[in-house]
C-alpha atoms as a printed R data frame, in Angstrom:
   type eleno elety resid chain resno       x       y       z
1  ATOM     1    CA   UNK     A     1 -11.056   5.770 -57.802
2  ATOM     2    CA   UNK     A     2 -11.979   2.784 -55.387
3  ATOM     3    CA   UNK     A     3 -11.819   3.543 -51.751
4  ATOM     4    CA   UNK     A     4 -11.127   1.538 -48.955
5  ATOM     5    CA   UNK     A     5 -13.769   1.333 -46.202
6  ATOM     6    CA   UNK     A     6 -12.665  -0.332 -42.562
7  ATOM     7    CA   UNK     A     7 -15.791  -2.130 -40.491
8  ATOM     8    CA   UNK     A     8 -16.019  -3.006 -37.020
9  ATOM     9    CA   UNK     A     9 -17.987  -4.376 -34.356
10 ATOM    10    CA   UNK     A    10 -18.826  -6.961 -36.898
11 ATOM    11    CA   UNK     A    11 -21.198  -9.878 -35.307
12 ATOM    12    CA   UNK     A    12 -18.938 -13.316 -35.508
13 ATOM    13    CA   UNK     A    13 -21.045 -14.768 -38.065
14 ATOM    14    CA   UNK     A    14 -21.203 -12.705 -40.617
15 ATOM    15    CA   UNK     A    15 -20.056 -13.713 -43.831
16 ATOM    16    CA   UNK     A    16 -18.275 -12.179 -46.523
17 ATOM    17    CA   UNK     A    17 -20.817 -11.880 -49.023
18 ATOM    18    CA   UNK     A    18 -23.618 -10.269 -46.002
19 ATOM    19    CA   UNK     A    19 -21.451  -7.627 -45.604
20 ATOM    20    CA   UNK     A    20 -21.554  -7.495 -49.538
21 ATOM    21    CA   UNK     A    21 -25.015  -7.171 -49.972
22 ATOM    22    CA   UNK     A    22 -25.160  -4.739 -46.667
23 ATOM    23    CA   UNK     A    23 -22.080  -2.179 -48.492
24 ATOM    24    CA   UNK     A    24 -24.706  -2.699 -52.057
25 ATOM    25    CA   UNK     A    25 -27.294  -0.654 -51.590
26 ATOM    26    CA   UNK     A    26 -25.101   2.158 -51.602
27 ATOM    27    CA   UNK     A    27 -23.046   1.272 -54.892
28 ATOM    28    CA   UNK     A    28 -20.681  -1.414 -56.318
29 ATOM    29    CA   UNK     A    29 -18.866  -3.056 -53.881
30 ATOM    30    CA   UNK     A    30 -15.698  -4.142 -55.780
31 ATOM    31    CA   UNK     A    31 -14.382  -6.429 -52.309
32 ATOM    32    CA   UNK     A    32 -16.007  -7.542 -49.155
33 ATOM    33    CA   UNK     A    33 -13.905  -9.456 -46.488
34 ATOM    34    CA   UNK     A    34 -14.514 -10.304 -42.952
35 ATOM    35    CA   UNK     A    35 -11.002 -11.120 -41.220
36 ATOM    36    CA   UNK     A    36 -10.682 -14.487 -39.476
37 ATOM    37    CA   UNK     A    37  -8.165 -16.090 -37.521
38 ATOM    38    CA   UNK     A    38  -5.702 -17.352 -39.422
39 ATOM    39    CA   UNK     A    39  -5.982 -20.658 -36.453
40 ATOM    40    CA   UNK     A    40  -9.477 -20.970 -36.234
41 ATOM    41    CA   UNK     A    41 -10.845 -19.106 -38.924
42 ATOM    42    CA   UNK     A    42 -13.461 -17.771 -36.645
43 ATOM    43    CA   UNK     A    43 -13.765 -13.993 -37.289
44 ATOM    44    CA   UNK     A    44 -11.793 -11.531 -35.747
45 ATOM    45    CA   UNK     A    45 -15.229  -8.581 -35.587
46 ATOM    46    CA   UNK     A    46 -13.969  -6.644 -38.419
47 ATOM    47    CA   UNK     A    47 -13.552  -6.439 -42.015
48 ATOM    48    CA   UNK     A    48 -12.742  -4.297 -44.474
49 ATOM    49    CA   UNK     A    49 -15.103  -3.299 -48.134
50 ATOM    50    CA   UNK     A    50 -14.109  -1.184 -51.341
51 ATOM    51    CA   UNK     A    51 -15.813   0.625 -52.793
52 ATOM    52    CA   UNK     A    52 -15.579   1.900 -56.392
53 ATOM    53    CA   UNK     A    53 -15.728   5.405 -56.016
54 ATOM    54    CA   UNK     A    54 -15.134   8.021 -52.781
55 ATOM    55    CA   UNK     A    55 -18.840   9.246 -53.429
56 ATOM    56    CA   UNK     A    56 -20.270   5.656 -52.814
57 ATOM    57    CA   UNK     A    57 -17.753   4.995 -49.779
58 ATOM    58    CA   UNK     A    58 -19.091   8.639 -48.192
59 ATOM    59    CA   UNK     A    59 -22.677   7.662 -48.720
60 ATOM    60    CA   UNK     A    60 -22.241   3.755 -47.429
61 ATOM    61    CA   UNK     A    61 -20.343   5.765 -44.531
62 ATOM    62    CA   UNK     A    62 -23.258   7.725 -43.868
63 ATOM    63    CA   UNK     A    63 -25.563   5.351 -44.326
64 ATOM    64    CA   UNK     A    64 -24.215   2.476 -41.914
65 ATOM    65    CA   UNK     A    65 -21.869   4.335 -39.625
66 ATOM    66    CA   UNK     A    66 -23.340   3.405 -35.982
67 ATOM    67    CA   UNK     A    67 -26.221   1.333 -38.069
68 ATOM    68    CA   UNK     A    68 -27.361  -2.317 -37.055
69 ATOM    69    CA   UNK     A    69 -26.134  -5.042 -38.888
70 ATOM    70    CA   UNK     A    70 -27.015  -9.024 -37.738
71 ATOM    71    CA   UNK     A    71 -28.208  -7.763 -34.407
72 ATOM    72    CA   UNK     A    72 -24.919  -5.467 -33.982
73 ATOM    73    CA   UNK     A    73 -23.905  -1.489 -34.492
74 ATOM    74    CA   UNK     A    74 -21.314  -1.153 -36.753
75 ATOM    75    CA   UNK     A    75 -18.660   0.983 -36.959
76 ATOM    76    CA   UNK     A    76 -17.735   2.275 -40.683
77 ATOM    77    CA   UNK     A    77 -14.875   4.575 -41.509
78 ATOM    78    CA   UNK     A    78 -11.767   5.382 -44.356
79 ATOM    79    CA   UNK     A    79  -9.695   2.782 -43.810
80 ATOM    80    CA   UNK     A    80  -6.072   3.690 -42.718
81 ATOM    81    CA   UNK     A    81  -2.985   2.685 -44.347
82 ATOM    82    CA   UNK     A    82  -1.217   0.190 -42.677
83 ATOM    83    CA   UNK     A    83   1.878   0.932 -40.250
84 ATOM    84    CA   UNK     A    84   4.889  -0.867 -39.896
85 ATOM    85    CA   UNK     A    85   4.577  -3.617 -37.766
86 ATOM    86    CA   UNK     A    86   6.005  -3.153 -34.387
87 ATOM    87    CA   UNK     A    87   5.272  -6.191 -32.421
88 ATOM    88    CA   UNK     A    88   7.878  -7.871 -30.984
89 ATOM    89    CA   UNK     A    89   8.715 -11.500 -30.947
């Protein structure tokens, strides 16, 4: 079953497919993405990759967790499920 990873402290110019070919060497990535501003479309520092099984996501968790990626440490973890939104307008 494919599992979620969340990744922060992302440098702004990484690109989707870097953080693809970072998440790779620890098993098939099935989805890389780096979260921009919807405005801008400059990055945001974070993005989120899947994984295609929870043994791959533990080892890429192990593997990059506090790691250096495009001159940055990252932070890797499970990625939470989303809460209701409750910003006010």
């Amino acid at each position: 079953m494919a599992k979620k990873l969340f990744v922060g402290n992302l440098s702004w110019g990484i690109s989707d497919e870097q953080l693809r070919e970072a998440f790779s060497a620890f098993g098939t990535v099935e989805e890389a993405v780096v979260i921009t501003d919807r405005q801008s479309g400059r990055s945001k520092g974070f993005g989120f990759v899947t994984m295609s099984t929870e043994e791959e996501a533990q080892k890429a968790i192990e593997g990059l967790n506090e790691s250096e990626l495009d001159g940055r440490a990252i932070n890797v973890s499970e990625a939470r499920e989303r809460t209701e939104d409750t910003r006010s307008f």
